[in-house]
C-alpha positions in Angstrom: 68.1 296.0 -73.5 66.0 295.0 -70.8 62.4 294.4 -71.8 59.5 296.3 -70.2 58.1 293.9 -67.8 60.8 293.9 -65.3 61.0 297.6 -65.4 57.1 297.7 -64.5 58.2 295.1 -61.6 61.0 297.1 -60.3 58.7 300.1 -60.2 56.3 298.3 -58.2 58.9 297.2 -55.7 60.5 300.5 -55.1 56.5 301.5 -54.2 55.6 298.7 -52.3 58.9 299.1 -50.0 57.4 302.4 -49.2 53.4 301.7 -48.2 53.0 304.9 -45.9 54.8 307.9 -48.8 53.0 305.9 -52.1 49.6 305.7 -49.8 49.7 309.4 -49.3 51.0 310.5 -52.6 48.2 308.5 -54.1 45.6 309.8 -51.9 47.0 313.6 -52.6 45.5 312.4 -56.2 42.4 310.9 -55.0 41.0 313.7 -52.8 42.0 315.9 -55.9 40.3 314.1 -58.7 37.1 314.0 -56.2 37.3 317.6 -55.3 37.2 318.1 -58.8 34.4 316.0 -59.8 32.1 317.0 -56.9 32.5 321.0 -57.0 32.6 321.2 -61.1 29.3 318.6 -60.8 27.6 321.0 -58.5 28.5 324.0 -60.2 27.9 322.9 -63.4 24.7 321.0 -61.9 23.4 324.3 -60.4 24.2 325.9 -63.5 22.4 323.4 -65.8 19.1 323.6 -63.7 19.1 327.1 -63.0 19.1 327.4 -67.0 16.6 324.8 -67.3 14.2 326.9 -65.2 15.1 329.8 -67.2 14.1 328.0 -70.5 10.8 326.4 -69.0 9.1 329.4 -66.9 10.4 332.5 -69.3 10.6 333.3 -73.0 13.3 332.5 -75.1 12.2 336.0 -76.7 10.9 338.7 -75.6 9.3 341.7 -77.2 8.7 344.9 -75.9 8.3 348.3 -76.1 11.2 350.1 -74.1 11.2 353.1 -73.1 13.5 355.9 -75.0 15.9 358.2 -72.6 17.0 360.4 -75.3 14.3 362.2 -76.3 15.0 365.5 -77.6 13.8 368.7 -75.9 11.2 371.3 -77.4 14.1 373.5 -77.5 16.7 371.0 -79.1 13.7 370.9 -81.8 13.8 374.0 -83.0 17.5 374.2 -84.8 20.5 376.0 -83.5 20.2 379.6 -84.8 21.6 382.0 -82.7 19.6 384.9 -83.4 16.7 383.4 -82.2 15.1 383.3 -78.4 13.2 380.7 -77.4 11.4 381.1 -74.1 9.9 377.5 -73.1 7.5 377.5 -69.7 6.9 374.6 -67.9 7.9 371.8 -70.5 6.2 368.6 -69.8 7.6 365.7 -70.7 5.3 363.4 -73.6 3.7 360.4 -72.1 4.8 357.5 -73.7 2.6 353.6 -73.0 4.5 350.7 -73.3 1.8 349.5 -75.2 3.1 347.0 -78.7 1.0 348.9 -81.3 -0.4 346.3 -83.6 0.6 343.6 -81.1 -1.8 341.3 -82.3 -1.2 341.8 -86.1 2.8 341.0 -85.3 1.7 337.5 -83.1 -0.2 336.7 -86.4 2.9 336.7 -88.5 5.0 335.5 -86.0 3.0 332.4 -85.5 4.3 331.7 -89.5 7.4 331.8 -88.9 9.5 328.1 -89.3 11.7 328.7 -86.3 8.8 329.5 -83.5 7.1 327.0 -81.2 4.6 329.3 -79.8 3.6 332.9 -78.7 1.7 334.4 -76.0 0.5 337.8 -75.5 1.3 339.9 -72.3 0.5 342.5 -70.1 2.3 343.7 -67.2 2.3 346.0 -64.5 3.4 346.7 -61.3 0.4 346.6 -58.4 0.2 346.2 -54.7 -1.5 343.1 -53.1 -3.4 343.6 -50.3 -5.2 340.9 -47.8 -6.7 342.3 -44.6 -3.6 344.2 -43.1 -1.4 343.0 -45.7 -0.1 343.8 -48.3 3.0 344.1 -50.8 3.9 345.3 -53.8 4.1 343.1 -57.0 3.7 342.5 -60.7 0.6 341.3 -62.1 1.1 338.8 -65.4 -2.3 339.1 -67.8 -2.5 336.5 -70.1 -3.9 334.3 -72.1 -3.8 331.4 -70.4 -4.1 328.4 -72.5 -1.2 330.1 -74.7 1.1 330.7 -71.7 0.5 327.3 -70.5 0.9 325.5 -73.6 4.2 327.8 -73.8 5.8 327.3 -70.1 4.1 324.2 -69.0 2.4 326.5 -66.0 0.2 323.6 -65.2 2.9 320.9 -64.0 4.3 323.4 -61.6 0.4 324.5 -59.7 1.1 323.7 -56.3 -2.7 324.2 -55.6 -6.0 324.3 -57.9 -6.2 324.6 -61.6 -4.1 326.6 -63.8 -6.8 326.6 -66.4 -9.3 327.8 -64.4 -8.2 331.2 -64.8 -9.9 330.9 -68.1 -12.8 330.7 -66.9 -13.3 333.0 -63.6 -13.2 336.7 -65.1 -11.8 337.7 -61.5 -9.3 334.4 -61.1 -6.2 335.2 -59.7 -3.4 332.7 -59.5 -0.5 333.3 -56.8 3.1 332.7 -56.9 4.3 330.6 -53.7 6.3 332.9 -52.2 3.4 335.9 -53.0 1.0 333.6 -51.0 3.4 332.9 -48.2 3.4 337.0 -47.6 0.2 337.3 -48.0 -0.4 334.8 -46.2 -3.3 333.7 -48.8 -4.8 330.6 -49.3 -7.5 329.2 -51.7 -10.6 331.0 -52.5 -9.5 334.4 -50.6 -10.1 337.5 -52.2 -7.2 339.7 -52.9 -7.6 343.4 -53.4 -4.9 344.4 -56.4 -4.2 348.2 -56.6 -2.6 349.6 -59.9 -0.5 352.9 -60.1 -3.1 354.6 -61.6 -5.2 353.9 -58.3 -7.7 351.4 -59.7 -8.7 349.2 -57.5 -10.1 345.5 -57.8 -11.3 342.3 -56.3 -9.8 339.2 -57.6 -10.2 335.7 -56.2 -7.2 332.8 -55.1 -7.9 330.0 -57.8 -4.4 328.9 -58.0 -1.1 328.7 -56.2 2.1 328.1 -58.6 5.6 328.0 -58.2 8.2 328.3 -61.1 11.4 327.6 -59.0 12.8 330.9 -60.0 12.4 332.9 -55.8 12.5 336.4 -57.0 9.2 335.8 -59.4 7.5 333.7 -57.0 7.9 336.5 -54.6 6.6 338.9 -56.5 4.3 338.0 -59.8 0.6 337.6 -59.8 -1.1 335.6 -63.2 -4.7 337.3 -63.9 -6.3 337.3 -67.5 -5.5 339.8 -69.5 -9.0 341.2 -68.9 -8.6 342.1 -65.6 -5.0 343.0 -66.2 -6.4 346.0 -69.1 -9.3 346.9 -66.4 -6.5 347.1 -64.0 -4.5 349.8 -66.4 -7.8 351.2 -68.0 -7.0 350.6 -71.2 -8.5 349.0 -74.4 -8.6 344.8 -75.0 -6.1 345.6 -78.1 -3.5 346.9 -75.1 -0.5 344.3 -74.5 3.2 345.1 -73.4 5.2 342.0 -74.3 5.0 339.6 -76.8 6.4 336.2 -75.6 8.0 333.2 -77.9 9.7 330.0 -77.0 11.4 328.6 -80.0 12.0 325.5 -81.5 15.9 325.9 -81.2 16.7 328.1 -78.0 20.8 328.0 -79.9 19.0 330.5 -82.6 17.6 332.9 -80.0 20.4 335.4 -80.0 19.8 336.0 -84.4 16.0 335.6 -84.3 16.2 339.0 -81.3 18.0 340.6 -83.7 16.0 339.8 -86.6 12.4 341.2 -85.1 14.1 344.3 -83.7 14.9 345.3 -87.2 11.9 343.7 -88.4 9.2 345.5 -85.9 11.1 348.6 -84.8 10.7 347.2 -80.5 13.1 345.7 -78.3 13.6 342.0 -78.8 15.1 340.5 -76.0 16.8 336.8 -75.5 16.8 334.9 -72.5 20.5 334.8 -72.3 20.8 339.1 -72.4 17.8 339.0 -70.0 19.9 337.0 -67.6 23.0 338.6 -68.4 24.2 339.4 -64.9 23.4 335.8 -64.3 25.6 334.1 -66.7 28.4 336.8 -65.4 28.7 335.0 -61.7 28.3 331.4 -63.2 31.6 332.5 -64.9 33.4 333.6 -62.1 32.5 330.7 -60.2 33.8 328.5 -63.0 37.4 330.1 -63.1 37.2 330.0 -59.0 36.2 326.1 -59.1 39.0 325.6 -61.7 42.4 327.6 -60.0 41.0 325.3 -56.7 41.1 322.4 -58.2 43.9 322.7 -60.2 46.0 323.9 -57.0 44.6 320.4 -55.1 46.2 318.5 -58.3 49.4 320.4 -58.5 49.9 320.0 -54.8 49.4 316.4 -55.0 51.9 316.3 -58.3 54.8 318.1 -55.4 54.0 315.2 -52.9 54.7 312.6 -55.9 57.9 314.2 -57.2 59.2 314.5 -53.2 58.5 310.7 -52.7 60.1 309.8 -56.1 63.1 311.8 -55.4 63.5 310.1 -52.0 63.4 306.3 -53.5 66.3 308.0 -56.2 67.8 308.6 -53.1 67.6 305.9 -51.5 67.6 303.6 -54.5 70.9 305.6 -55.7 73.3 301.7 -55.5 70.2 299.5 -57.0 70.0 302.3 -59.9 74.1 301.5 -59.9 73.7 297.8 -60.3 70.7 297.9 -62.9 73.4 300.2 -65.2 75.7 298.0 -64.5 73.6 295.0 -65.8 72.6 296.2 -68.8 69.8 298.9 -68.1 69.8 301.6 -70.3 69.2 305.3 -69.3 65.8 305.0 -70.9 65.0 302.0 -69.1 65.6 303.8 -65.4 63.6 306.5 -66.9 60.6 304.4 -67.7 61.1 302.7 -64.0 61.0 305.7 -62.1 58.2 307.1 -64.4 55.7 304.2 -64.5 55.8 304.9 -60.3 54.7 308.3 -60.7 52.0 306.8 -63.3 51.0 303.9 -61.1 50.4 306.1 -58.0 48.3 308.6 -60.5 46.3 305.9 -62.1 45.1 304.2 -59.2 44.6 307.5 -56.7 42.4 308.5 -60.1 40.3 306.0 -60.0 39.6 306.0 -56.1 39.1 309.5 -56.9 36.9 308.8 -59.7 34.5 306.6 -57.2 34.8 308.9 -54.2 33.5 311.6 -56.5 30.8 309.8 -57.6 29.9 308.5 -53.8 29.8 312.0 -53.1 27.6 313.5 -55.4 25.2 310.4 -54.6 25.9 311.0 -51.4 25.0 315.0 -50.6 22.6 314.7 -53.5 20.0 312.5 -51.4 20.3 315.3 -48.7 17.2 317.1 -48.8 18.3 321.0 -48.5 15.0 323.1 -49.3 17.6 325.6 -50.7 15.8 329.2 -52.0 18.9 331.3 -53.7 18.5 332.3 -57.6 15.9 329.2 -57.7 14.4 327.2 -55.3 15.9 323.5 -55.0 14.6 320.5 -52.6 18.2 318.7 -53.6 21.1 320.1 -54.9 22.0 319.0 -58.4 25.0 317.5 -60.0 25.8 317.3 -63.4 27.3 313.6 -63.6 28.9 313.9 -67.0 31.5 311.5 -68.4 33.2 314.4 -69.1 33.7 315.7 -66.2 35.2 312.3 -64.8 37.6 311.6 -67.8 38.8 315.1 -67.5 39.7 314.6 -63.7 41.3 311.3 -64.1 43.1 312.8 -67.4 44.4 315.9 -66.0 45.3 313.9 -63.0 47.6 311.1 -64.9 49.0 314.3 -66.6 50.1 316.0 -63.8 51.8 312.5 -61.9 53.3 312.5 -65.2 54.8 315.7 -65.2 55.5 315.1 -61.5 57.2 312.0 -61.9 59.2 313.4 -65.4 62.3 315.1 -63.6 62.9 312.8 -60.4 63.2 309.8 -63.4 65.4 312.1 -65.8 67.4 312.4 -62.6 67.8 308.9 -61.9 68.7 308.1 -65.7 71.9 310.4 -65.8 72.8 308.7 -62.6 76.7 307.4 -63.2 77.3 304.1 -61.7 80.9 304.0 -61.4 80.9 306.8 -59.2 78.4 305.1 -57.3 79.8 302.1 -56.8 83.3 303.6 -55.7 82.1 305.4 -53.0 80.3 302.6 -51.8 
């Protein structure tokens, strides 16, 4: 039996003597291991800092007090005996705060528990913003600001001013980017703030921030939570939300459940909260996959054509190696190792191109505003991701290359030879 090492020789001959079909079959591989790197990186790069965002500038929890739909009537109330009338004159339905009774009681024992990092009360409501002839409508954020900062890091995203000066001016306001930019607001103006209930106040530009998330720069206001209860007229025990970042955001999805049942409100985690969200990012995963994959298994057609026209061509040498000695397993592993040649090599050109062109469209500055607001676009360079691609490429020369050698292994070499 003929030892390996002239079968790997004979494979490399039968390539060589066709440069132009191995060059293209190989770069079929190439430009589909680096498809596959670069759109699965900028997905899964988009992806990864989108959630990043999500984890840094929102709550991995938060509690609040929803608002029930299914209240019953005054009617519904009174039981279901049919010999009774009931005459009911302009029912008004029960006003109901979103106010977290006992709010601060809950914090307290919250801040006990082993699997919380911090908390920070809230109170929100929607308001307009209004600067000379301007104006928009908004949400104003009160809070307590050291606790919010030392939760979300607001200080290392100010754009302008102090973060923590909010503490310290009863009428400090503090501006999301994109708020500012439709105000057209800068430093030290003074913003007029209008709540539903028709309150109006004066509060002063001490801070500019942006989270990176477009829709709440657009639209969210930070003011103490002061102003924010002077706003709603209500008393300084008066908070809507309850926010928590935990040690472990993994444990985010039982700890929700846990306070529900515990408190009685709505506890919500930041992967419910951006449900809709998480729905896309999986639809542009399966879309990103069935691409690729249909790059690779077009590339894996263009290897099996070329191998079946060296058989072909090859169909007297094939003859003569039989005749010589050469097994059927031996032709096999000839007429295999070509298909694995071409696929190992076009991987790893693919493997660089990829790389060259995440570097490459990474140091393009893009000022991209979509879910979140990006300067570059972000790739998630993973070793995964590049021994997947050269894996799945080697797999499917393999595949590609599997028939066109069984063919050329139940090649008879008799009959060859007598037509000849």
């Amino acid at each position: 039996m003929a030892s390996k090492s002239p079968n790997i020789k004979i494979a490399l001959i039968h390539l060589l003597s066709k440069k132009r079909q191995t060059i293209v079959a190989m770069l079929g591989v190439t430009f589909g291991i680096a498809m596959f790197i670069f759109q699965a990186g900028l997905m899964s790069g988009f992806q990864t800092f989108f959630i990043e965002q999500s984890i840094n500038t929102t709550a991995n929890i938060r509690i609040y007090n929803e608002p029930k739909n299914n209240r019953k009537s005054i009617i519904e109330n009174t039981g279901n005996n049919e010999k009774d009338w009931v005459v009911v004159r302009n029912q008004k339905v029960k006003e109901e705060q979103p106010k977290i009774k006992n709010g601060y009681q809950i914090m307290r024992q919250l801040e006990k528990h082993s699997d919380i990092a911090g908390i920070s009360p809230f109170l929100g409501s929607q308001v307009i913003f209004r600067l000379g002839i301007s104006q928009t409508a908004g949400r104003v954020a009160g809070v307590d600001i050291e606790k919010e900062n030392s939760l979300f890091s607001l200080s290392d995203n100010t754009v302008e001013g102090d973060i923590l000066s909010l503490e310290n001016t009863p009428n400090g306001l503090i501006l999301g980017i994109g708020l500012a930019e439709l105000l057209g607001a800068k430093m030290g103006d003074n913003i007029t703030v209008v709540s539903p209930k028709g309150v109006e106040i004066q509060l002063k530009v001490v801070g500019i921030h942006r989270s990176g998330i477009v829709d709440v720069d657009k639209s969210r206001g930070f003011v103490n939570l002061r102003s924010a209860q002077q706003l709603m007229q209500v008393d300084g025990s008066y908070i809507t939300d309850i926010n928590i970042k935990l040690k472990n955001i993994d444990k985010a999805e039982v700890l929700a459940k846990e306070f529900t049942s515990r408190y009685g409100y709505t506890a919500q985690n930041w992967k419910d909260a951006n449900a809709n969200i998480f729905g896309i990012f999986k639809i542009q995963n399966m879309i990103t996959g069935l691409v690729i994959s249909s790059i690779l298994v077009v590339s894996g057609f263009g290897i099996f054509n070329i191998l079946m026209m060296i058989i072909f061509e090859k169909m007297q040498d094939i003859a003569i190696l039989k005749a010589i000695g050469y097994k059927d397993r031996d032709i096999k592993t000839i007429f295999l190792s070509e298909s694995l040649i071409i696929g190992f090599f076009g991987g790893i050109l693919g493997l660089l191109l990829g790389f060259t062109l995440q570097e490459l469209v990474a140091s393009i500055r893009m000022n991209m505003k979509g879910f979140v607001a990006m300067e570059h676009l972000q790739f998630n360079q993973s070793p995964y991701f590049f021994a997947f691609a050269f894996v799945f490429g080697m797999v499917v020369t393999a595949v590609a290359g599997y028939m066109p050698a069984r063919k050329a292994s139940r090649i008879d070499p008799v009959e060859i030879i007598r037509s000849k």
